[in-house]
PDB file with one MODEL, atoms N, CA, C and O in Angstrom:
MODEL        1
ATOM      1  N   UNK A   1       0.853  -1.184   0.000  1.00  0.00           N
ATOM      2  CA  UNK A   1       0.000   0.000   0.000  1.00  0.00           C
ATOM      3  C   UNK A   1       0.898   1.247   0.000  1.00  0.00           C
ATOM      4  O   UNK A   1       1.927   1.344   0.669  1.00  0.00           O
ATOM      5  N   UNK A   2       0.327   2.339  -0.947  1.00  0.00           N
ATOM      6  CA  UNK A   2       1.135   3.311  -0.697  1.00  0.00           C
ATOM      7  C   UNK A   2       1.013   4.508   0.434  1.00  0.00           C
ATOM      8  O   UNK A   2      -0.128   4.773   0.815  1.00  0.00           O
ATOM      9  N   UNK A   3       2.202   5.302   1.034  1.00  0.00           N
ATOM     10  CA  UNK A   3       2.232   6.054   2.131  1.00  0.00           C
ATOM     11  C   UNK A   3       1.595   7.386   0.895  1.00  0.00           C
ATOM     12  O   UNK A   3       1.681   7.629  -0.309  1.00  0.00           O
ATOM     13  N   UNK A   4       0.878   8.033   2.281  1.00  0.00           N
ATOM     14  CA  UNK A   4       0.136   9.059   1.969  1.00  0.00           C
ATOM     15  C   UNK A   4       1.109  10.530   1.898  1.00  0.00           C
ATOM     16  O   UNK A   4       1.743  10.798   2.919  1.00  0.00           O
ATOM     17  N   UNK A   5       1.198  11.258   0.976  1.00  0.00           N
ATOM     18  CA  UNK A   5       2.030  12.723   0.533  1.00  0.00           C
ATOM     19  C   UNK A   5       1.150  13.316   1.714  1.00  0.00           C
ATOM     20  O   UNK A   5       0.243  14.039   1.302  1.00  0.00           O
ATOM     21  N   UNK A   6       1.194  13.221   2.610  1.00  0.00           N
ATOM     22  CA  UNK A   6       0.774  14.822   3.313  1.00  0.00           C
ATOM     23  C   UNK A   6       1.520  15.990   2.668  1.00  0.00           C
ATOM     24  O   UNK A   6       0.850  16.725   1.943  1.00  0.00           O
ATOM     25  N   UNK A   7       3.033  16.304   2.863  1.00  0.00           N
ATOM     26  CA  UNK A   7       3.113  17.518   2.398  1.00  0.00           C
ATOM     27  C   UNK A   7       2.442  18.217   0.893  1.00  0.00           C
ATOM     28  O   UNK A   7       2.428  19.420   0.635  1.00  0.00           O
ATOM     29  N   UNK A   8       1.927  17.146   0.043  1.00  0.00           N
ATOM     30  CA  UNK A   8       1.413  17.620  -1.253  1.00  0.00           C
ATOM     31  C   UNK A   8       0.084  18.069  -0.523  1.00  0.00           C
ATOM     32  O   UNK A   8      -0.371  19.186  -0.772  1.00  0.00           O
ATOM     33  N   UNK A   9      -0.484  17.318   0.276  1.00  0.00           N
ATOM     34  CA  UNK A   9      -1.853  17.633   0.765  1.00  0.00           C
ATOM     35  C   UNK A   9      -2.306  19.195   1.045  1.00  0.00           C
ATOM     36  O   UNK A   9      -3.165  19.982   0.646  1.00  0.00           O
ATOM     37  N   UNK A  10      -0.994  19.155   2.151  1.00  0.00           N
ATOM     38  CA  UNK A  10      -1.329  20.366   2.617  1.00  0.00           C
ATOM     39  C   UNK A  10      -0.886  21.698   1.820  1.00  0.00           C
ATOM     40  O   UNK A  10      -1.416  22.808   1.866  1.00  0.00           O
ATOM     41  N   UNK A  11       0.155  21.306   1.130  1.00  0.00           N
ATOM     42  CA  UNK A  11       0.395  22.296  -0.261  1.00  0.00           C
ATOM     43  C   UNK A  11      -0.844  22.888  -1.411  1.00  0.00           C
ATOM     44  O   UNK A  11      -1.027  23.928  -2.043  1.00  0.00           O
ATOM     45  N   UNK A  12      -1.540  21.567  -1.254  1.00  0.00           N
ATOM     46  CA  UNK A  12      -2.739  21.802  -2.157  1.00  0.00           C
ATOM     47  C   UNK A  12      -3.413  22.712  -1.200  1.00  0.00           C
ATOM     48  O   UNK A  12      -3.420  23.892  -1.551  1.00  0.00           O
ATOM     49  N   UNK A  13      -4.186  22.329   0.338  1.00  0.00           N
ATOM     50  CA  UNK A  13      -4.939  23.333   0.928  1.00  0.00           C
ATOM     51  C   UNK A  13      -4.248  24.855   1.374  1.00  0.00           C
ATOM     52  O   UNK A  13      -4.816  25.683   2.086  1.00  0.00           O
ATOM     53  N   UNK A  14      -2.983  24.990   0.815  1.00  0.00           N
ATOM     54  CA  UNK A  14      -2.536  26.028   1.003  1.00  0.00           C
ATOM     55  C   UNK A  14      -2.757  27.331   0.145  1.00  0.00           C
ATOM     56  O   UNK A  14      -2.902  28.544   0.296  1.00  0.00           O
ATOM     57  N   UNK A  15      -2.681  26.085  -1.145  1.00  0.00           N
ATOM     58  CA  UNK A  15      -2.641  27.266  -2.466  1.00  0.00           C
ATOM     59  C   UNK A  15      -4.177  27.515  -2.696  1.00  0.00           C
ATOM     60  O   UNK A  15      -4.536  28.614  -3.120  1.00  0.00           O
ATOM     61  N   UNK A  16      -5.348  26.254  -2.356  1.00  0.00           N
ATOM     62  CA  UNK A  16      -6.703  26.375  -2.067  1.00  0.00           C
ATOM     63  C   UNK A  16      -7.080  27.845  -1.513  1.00  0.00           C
ATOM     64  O   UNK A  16      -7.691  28.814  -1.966  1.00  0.00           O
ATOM     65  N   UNK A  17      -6.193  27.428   0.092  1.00  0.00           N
ATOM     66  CA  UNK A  17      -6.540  29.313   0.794  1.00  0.00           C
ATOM     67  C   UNK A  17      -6.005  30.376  -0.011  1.00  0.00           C
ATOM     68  O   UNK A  17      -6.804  31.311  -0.061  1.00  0.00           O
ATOM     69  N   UNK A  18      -4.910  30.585  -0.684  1.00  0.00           N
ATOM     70  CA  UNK A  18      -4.280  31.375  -0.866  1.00  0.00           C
ATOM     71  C   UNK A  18      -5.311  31.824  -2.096  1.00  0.00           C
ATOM     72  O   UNK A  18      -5.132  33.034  -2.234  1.00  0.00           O
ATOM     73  N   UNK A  19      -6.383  31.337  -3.113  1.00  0.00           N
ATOM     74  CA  UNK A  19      -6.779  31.501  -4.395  1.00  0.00           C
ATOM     75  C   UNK A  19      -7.996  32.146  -3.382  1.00  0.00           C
ATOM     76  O   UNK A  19      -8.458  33.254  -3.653  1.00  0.00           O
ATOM     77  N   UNK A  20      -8.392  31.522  -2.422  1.00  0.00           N
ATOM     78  CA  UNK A  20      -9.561  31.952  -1.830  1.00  0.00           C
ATOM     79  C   UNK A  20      -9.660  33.398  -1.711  1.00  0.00           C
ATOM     80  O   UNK A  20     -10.371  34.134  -2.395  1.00  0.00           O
ATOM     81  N   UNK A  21      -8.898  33.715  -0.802  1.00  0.00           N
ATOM     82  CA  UNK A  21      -8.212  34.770  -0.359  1.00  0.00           C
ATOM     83  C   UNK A  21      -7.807  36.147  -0.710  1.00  0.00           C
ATOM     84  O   UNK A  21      -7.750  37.263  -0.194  1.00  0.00           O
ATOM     85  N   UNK A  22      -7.454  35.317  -2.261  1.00  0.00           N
ATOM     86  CA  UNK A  22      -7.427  36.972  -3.282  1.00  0.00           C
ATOM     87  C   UNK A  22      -8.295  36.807  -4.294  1.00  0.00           C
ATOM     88  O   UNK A  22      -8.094  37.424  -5.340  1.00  0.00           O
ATOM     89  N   UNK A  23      -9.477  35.898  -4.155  1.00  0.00           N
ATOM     90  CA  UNK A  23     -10.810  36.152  -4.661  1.00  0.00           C
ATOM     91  C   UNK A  23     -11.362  37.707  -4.513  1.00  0.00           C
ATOM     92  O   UNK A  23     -11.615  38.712  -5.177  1.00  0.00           O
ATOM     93  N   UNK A  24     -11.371  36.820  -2.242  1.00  0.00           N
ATOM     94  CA  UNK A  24     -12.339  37.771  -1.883  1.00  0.00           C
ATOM     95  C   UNK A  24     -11.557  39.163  -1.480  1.00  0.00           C
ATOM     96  O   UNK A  24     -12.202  39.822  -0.665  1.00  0.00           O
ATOM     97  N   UNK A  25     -10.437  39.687  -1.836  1.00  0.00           N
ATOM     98  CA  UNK A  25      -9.656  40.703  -1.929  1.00  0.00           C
ATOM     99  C   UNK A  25      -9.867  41.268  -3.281  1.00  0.00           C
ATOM    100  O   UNK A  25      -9.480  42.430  -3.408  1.00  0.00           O
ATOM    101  N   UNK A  26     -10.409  40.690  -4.349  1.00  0.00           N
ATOM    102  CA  UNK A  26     -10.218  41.313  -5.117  1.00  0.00           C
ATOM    103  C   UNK A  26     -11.739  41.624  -5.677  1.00  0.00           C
ATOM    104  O   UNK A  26     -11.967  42.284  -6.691  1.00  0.00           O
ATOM    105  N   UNK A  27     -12.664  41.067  -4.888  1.00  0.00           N
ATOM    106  CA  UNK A  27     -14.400  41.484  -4.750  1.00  0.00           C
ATOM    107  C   UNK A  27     -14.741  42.572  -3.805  1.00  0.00           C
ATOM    108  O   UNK A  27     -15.804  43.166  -3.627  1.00  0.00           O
ATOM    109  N   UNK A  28     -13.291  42.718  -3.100  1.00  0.00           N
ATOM    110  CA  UNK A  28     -13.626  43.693  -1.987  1.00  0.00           C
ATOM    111  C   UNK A  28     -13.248  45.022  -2.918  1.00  0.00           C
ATOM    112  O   UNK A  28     -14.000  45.997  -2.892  1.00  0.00           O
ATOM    113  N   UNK A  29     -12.040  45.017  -3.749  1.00  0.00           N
ATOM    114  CA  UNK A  29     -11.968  46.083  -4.298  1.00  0.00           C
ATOM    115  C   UNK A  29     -12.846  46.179  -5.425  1.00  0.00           C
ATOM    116  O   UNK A  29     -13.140  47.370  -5.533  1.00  0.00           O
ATOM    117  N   UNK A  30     -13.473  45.426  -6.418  1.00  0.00           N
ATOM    118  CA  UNK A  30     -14.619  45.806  -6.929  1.00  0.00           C
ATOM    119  C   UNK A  30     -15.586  46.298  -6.454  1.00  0.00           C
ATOM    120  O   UNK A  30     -16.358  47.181  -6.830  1.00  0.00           O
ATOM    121  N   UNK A  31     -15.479  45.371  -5.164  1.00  0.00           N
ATOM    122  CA  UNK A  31     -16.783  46.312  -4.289  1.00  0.00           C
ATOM    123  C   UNK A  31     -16.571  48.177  -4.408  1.00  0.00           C
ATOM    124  O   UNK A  31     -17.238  48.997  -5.038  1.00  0.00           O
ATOM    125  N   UNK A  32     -15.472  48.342  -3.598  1.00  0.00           N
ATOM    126  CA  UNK A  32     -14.777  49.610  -3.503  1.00  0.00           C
ATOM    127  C   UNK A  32     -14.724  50.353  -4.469  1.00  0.00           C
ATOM    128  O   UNK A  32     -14.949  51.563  -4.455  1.00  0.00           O
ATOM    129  N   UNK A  33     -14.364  49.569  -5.564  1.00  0.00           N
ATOM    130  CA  UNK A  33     -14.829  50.718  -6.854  1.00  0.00           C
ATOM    131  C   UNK A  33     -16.026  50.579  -7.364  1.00  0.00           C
ATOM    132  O   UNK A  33     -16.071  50.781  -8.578  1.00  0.00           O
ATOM    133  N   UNK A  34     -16.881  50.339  -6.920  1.00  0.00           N
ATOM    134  CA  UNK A  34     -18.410  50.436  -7.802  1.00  0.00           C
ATOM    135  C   UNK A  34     -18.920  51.149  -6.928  1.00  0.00           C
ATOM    136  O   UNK A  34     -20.065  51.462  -7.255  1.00  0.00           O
ATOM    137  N   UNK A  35     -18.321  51.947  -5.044  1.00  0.00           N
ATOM    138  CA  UNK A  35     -18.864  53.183  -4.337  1.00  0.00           C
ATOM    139  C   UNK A  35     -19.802  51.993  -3.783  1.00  0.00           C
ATOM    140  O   UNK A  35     -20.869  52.601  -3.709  1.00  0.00           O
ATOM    141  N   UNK A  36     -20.073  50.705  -3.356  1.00  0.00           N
ATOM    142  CA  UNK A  36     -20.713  49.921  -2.662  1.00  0.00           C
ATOM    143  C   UNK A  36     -19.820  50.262  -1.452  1.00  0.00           C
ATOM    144  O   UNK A  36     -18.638  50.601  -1.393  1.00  0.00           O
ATOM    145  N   UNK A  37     -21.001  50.015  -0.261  1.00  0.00           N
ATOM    146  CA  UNK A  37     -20.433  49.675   1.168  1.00  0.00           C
ATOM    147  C   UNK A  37     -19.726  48.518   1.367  1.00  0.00           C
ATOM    148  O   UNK A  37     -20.031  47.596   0.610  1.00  0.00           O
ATOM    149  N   UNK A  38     -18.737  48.277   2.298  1.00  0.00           N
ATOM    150  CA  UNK A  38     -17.712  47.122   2.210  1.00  0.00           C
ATOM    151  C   UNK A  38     -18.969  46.208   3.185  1.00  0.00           C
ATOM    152  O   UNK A  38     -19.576  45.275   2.660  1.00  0.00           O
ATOM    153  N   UNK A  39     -19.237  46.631   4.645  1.00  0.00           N
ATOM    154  CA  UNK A  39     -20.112  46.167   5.558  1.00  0.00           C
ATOM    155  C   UNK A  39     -21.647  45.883   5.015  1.00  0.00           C
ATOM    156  O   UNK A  39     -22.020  46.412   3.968  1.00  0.00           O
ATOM    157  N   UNK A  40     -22.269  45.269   5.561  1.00  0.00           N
ATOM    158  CA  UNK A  40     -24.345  45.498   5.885  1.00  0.00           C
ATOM    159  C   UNK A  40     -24.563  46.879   6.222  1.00  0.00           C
ATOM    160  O   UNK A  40     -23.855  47.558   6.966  1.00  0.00           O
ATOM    161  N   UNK A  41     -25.723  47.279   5.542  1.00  0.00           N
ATOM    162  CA  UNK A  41     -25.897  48.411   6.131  1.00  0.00           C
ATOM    163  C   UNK A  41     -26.408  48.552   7.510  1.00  0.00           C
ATOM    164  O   UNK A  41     -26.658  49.671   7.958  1.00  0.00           O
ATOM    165  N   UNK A  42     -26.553  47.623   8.115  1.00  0.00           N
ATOM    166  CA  UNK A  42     -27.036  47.735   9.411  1.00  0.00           C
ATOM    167  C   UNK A  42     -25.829  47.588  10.478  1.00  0.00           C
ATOM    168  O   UNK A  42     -26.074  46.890  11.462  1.00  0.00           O
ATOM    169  N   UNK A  43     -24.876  48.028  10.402  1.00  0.00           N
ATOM    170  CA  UNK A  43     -23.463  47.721  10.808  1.00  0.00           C
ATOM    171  C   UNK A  43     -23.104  48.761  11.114  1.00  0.00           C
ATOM    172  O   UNK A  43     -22.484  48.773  12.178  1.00  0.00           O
ATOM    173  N   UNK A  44     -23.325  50.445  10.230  1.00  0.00           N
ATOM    174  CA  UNK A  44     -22.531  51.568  10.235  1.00  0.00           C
ATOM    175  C   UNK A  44     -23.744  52.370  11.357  1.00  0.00           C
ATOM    176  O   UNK A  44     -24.916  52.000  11.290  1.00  0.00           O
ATOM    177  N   UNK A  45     -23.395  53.298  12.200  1.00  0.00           N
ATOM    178  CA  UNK A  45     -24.316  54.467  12.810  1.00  0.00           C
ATOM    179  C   UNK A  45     -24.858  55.198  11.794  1.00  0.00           C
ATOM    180  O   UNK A  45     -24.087  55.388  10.854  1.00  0.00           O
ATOM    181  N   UNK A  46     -25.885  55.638  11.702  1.00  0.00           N
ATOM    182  CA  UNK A  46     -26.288  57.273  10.555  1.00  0.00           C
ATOM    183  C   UNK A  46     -25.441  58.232  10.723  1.00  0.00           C
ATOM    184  O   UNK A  46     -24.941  58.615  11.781  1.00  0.00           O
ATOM    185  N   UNK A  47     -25.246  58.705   9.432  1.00  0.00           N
ATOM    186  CA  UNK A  47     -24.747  59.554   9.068  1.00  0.00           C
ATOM    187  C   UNK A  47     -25.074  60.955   9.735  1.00  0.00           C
ATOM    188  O   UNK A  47     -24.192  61.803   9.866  1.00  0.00           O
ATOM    189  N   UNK A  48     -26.458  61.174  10.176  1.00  0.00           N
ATOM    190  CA  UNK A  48     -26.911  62.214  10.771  1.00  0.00           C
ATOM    191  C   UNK A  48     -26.924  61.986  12.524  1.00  0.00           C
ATOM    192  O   UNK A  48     -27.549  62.747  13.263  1.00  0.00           O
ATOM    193  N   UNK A  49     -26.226  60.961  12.960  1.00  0.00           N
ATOM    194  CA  UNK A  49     -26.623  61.317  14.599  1.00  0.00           C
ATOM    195  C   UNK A  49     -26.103  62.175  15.849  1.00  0.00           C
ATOM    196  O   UNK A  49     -26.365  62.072  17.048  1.00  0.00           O
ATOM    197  N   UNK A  50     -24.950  63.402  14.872  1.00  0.00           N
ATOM    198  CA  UNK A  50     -24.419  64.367  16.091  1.00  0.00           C
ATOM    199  C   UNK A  50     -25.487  65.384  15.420  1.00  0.00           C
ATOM    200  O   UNK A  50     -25.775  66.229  16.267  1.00  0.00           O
ATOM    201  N   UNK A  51     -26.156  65.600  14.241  1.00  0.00           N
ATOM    202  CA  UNK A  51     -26.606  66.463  14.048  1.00  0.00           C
ATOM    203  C   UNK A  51     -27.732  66.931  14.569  1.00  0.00           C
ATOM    204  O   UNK A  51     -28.555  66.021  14.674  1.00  0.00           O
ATOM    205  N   UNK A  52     -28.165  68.057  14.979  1.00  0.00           N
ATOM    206  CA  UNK A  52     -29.437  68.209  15.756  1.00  0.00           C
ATOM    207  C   UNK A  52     -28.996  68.720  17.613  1.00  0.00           C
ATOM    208  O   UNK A  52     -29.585  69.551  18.304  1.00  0.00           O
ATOM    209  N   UNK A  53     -28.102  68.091  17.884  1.00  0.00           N
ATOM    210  CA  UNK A  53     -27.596  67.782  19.202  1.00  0.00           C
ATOM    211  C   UNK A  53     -27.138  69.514  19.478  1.00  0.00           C
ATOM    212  O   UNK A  53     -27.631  70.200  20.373  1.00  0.00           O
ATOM    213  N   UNK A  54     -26.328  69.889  18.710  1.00  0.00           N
ATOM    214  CA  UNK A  54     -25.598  70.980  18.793  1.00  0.00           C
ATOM    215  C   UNK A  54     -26.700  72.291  18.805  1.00  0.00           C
ATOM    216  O   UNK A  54     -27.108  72.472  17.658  1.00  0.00           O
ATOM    217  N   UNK A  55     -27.164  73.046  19.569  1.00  0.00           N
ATOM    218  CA  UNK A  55     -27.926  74.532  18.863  1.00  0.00           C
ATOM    219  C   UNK A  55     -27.819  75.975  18.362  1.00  0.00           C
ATOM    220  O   UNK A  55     -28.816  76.556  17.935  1.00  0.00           O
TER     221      UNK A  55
ENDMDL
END
């Protein structure tokens, strides 16, 4: 029976993460350039909540 390559294994789940990784790095900057929010909008405070406060 043959012995199992771990190091190929984990080489493979390395370069796996690594493709992952600058997927979603590079959806983040599409995001960024299409003026989309990076977050949910339910994540950021309003834009308006010192306003009003001051008289």
């Amino acid at each position: 029976m043959a012995k199992p390559n771990y190091s190929f294994e984990k080489r493979q789940r390395e370069l796996a993460k690594a493709k992952k990784k600058a997927e979603k790095e590079a959806e983040k900057a599409a995001r960024k350039r299409a003026g989309q929010p990076e977050a949910p909008e339910g994540d950021e405070p309003p834009a308006d909540a010192d306003s009003g406060a001051a008289d």
